[in-house]
C-alpha positions in Angstrom: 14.9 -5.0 62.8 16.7 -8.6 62.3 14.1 -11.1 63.2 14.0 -14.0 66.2 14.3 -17.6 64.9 10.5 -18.4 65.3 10.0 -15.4 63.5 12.3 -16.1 60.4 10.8 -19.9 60.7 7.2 -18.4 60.2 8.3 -16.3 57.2 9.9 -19.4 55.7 6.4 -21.8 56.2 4.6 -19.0 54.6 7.0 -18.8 51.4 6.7 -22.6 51.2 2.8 -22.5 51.6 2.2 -20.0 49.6 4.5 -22.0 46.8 2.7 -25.0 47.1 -0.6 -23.5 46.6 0.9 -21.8 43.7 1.9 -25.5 42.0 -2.0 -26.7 43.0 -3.5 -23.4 41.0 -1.3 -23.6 38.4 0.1 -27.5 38.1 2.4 -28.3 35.5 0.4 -31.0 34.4 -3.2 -30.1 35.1 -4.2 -34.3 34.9 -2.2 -34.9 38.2 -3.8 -36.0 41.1 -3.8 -34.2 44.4 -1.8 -36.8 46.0 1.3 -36.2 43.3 1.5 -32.7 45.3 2.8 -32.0 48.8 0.2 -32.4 50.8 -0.1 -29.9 54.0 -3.6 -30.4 56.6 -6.2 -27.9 56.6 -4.7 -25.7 58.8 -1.8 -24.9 56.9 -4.7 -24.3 54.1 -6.5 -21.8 56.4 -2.8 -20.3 56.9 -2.8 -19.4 53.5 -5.9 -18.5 53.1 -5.4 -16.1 56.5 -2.4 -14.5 54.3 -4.2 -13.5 51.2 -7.1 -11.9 53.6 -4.2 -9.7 55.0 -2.5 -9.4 52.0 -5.9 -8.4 50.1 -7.0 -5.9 53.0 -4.0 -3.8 53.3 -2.1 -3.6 50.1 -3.8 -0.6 48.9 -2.4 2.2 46.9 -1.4 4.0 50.0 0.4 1.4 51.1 2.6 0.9 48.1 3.6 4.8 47.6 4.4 4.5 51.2 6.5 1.4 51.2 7.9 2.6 47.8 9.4 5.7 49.5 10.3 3.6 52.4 12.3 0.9 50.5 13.5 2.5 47.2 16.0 4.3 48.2 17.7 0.9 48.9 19.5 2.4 52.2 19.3 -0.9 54.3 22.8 -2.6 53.5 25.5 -3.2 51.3 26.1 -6.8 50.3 27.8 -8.4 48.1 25.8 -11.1 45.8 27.2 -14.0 47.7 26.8 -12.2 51.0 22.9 -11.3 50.1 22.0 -15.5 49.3 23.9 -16.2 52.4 21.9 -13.3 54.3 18.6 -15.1 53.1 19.6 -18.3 53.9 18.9 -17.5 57.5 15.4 -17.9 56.6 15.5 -21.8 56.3 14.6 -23.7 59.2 13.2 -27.6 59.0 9.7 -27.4 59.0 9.2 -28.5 55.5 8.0 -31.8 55.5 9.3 -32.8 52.0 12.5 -30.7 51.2 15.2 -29.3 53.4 16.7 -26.7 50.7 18.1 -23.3 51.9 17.9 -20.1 49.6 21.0 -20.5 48.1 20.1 -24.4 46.7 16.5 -23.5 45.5 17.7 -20.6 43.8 20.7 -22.6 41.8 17.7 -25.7 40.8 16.1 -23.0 39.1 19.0 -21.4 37.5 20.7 -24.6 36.5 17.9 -25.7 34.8 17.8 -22.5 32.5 21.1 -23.4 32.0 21.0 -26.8 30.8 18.4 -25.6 28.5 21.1 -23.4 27.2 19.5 -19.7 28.0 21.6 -16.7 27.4 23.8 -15.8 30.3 21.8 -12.7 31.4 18.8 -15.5 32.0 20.9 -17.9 33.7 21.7 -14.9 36.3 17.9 -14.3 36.4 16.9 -17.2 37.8 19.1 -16.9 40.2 18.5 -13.8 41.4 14.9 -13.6 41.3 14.1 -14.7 45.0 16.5 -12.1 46.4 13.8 -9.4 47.3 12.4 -11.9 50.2 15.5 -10.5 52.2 12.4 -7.7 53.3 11.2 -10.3 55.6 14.6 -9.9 57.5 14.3 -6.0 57.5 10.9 -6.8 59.1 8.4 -6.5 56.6 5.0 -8.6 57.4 5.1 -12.0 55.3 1.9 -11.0 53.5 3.9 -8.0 52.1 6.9 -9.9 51.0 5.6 -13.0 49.0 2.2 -13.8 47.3 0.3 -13.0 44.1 0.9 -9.2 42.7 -1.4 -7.2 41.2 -1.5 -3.4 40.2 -3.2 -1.1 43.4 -4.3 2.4 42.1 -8.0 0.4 40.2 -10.5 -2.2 40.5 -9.1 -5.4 41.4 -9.8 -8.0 39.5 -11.8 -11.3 40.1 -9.1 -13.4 38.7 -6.6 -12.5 41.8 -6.6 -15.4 44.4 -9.5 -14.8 46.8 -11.1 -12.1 45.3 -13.8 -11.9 48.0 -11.4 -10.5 50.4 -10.6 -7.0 48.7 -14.0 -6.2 50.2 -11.9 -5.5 53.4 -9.4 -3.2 51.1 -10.5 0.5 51.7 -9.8 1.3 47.9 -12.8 -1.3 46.9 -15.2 1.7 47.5 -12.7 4.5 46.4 -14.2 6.9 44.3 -12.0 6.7 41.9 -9.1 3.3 42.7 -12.5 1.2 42.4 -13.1 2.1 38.9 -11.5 0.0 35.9 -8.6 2.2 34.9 -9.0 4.4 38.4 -5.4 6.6 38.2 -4.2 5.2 35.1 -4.9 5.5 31.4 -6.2 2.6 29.1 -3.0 0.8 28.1 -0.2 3.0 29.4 2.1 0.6 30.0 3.0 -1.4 33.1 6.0 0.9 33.8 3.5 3.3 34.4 1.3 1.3 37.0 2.1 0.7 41.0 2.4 -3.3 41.8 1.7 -4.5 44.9 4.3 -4.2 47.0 6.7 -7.4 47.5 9.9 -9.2 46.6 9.2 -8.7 43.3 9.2 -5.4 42.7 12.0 -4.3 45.4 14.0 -6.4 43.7 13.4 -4.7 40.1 14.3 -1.8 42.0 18.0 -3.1 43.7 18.6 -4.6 40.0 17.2 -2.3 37.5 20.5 -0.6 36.7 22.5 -4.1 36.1 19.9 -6.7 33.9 19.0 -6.8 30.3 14.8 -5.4 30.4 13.9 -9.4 29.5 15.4 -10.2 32.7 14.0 -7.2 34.7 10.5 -8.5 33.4 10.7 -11.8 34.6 12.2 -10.5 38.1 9.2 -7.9 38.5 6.0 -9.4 37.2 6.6 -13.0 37.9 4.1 -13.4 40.7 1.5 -11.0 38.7 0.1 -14.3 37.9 -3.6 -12.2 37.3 -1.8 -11.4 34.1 0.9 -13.9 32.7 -1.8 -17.2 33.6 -5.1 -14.9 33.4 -5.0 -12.5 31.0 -6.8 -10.3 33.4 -5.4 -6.4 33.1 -4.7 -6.6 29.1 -6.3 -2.9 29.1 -3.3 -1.8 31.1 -0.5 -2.8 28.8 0.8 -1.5 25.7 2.2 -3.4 23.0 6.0 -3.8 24.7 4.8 -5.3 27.7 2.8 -8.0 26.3 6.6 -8.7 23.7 8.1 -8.7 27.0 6.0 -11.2 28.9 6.7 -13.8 26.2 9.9 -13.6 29.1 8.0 -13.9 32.1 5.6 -16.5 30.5 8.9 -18.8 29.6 10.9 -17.9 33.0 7.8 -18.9 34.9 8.2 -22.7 34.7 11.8 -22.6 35.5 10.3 -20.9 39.1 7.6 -23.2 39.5 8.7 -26.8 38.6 11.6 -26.5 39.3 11.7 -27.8 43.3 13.5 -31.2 43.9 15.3 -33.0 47.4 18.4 -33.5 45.2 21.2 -30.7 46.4 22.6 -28.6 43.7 26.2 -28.6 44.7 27.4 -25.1 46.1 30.8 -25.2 46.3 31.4 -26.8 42.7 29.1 -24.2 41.3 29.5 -21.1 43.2 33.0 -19.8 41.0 30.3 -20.3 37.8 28.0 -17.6 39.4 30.6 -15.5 41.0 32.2 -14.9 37.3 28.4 -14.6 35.9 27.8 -12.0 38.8 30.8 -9.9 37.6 30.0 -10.1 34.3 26.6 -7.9 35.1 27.0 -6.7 38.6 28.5 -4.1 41.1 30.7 -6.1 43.8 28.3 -4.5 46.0 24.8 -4.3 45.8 22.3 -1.4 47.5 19.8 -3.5 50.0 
């Protein structure tokens, strides 16, 4: 289902709130003042905090073995890597009041930056990548299952998720069994073993889990499972690998966040850099 302009401009505003209340919850310096972020009126708070009520209410386990089988089969479209930013890039509008960036510039800031801190390669193609899965809001998907915070469905949630009060709503907070602790998993077996909530994050581990180094495949799956990598809140589900392999997500993470800036990476100069990067690591086309 390709999705009407007012459609794809509500699914941008919500990836830019939902940013912007990321940078308030977790600012890079935690002495700034309010005023030092963008500043959006209480509406566009309630918007938020409408998504994460949503978001909270229906991502249950159900939901995620259902959209798993749905999505994972990656039947949708073939694209090239270029063709895929270019594909998301419908998504921009100009509704942002502060920055005017389309998909393809915010995801080369946050690459470029990784590379001017002189990452490995694999990293550098990270960071680029790791917005990609948002193309399910042009296949249709509802905004609140495409971006927000992750965290594992399948056991209690836990109160260090944004807006904890709404899981109330989520017909797994009174399951027998998905409202206990562990509910269908084992102390510490290992995130690979535990369902996510289903958004950009983990389709895309999916499309790219076949290409990427497991460092990078980390930082593309869990890095909005901020309940863990800022919260420390489902330690009793991971082994010992995952927490080595966070040290990834943890140092990936502020290359995401802070990242965000008017000035315009320039495309055309960089685009042969990423093309020969892609080749290095990719198919010449990739399963959507």
């Amino acid at each position: 289902m390709e999705l009407n302009p007012e459609q794809k401009k509500q699914a941008h505003d919500m990836m830019e709130l939902w940013e912007d209340d990321l940078l308030e919850r977790y600012p890079e310096k935690p002495s700034k003042s309010k005023e030092e972020f963008r500043n959006y009126d209480s509406p566009a708070r309630d918007t938020v905090k409408e998504f994460y009520r949503m978001n909270h209410t229906f991502q249950t386990y159900d939901f995620v073995l259902e959209k798993e089988k749905e999505f994972l089969s990656l039947n949708r479209r073939e694209m090239g890597l270029w063709d895929a930013v270019e594909y998301l890039n419908t998504l921009i509008d100009d509704s942002d009041p502060d920055i005017d960036l389309d998909q393809t510039q915010h995801l080369l800031q946050t690459s470029e930056a990784i590379r001017a801190d002189g990452h490995p390669d694999w990293f550098i193609l990270t960071g680029f990548l790791h917005d990609l899965g948002k193309v399910l809001c042009l296949f249709g998907e509802p905004q609140w299952a495409v971006v927000g915070d992750t965290f594992p469905v399948g056991c209690q949630h836990s109160n260090k998720i944004v807006y904890p009060e709404f899981f109330k709503a989520n017909p797994d907070y009174t399951h027998e069994q998905y409202s206990t602790k562990l509910g269908v998993y084992e102390e510490n077996c290992g995130l690979r073993n535990v369902h996510m909530s289903w958004g950009h994050d983990e389709y895309l581990y999916h499309v790219m889990k076949d290409y990427l180094p497991e460092e990078g495949l980390y930082m593309i799956r869990y890095h909005s499972f901020y309940a863990q990598h800022k919260e420390q809140a489902y330690n009793h589900l991971m082994d010992k690998h995952d927490h080595e392999m966070f040290k990834w997500v943890e140092k990936f993470n502020p290359y995401d966040l802070y990242t965000k800036a008017p000035v315009r990476p320039n495309v055309k100069e960089l685009r042969p850099y990423y093309e020969d990067l892609a080749a290095k690591y990719l198919p010449n086309t990739i399963r959507f």
